[in-house]
TIMIMAR-763028 format. One line per 5 residues: their letters; for each residue x negated, y, z negated of C-alpha. Coordinates in steps of 0.2 Angstrom, whole numbers, plus 5000, padded with zeros to 4 digits. Each point is the difference from the previous one (the first is absolute). Example, Ala and Ser with C-alpha at 12.3 -4.5 7.8 and 13.67 -1.06 7.14 Angstrom:
# TIMIMAR-763028
AS) 4938 4978 4961 ~ 4994 5017 5003 .
END
This chain:
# TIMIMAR-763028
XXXXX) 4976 4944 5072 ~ 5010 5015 5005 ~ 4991 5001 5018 ~ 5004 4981 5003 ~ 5018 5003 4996 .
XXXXX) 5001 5017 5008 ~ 4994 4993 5016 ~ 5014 4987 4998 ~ 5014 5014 4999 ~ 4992 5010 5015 .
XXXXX) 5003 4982 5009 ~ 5015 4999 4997 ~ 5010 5020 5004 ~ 5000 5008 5014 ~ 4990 5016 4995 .
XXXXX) 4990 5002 4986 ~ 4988 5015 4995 ~ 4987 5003 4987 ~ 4997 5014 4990 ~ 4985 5005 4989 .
XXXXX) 5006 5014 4992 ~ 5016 5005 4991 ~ 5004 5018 5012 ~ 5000 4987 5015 ~ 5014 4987 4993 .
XXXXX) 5011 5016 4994 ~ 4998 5008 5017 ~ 5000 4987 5010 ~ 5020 4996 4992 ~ 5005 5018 5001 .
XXXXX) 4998 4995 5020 ~ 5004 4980 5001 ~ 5012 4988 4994 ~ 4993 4988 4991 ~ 5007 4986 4991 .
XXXXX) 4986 4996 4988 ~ 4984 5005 4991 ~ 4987 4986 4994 ~ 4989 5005 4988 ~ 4985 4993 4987 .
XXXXX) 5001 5008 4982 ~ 4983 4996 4989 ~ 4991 5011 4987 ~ 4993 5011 5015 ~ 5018 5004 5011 .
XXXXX) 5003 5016 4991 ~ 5004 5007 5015 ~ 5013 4987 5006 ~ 5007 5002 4983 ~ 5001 5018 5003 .
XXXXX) 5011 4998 5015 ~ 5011 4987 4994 ~ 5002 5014 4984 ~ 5001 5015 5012 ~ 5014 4991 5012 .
XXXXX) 5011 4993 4987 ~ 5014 5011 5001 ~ 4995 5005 5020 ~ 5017 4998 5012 ~ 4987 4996 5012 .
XXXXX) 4992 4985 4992 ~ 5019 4996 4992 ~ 5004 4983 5013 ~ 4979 4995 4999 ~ 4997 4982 4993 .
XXXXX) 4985 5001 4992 ~ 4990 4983 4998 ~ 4986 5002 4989 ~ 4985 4987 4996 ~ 4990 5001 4984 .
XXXXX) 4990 4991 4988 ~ 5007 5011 4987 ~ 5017 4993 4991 ~ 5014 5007 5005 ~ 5001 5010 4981 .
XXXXX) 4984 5005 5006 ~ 5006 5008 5015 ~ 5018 5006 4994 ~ 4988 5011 4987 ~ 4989 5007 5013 .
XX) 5016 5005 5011 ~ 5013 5008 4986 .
END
């Protein structure tokens, strides 16, 4: 389900890139605007969830809209991100 919509939001912005770890994303914003990160929380994410802890309080990530998709609910997720 995340693929199919994924490939939907790739459609429609001008550039898109993918990342598979979490030192990519943070290095690749130190060097890039960017204007949002998409992301998929589950039980197994705890690297996303990691990042999303570690950037927080970063001026770098400060203007980033973050768009996250889950099957968890969103108390679910708000607990794994404190």
């Amino acid at each position: 389900r995340f693929d199919f919509i994924l490939q939907d939001i790739q459609s429609l912005c001008q550039s898109t890139s993918i990342f598979n770890n979490i030192n990519s994303i943070y290095d690749y914003v130190l060097k890039n605007e960017i204007d949002f990160i998409i992301c998929n929380i589950d039980n197994e994410s705890e690297d996303i969830v990691r990042l999303i802890k570690y950037v927080k309080n970063d001026e770098n990530f400060i203007n980033i809209k973050w768009i996250i998709f889950s099957d968890l609910s969103e108390y679910e997720i708000n607990e794994k991100i404190k």
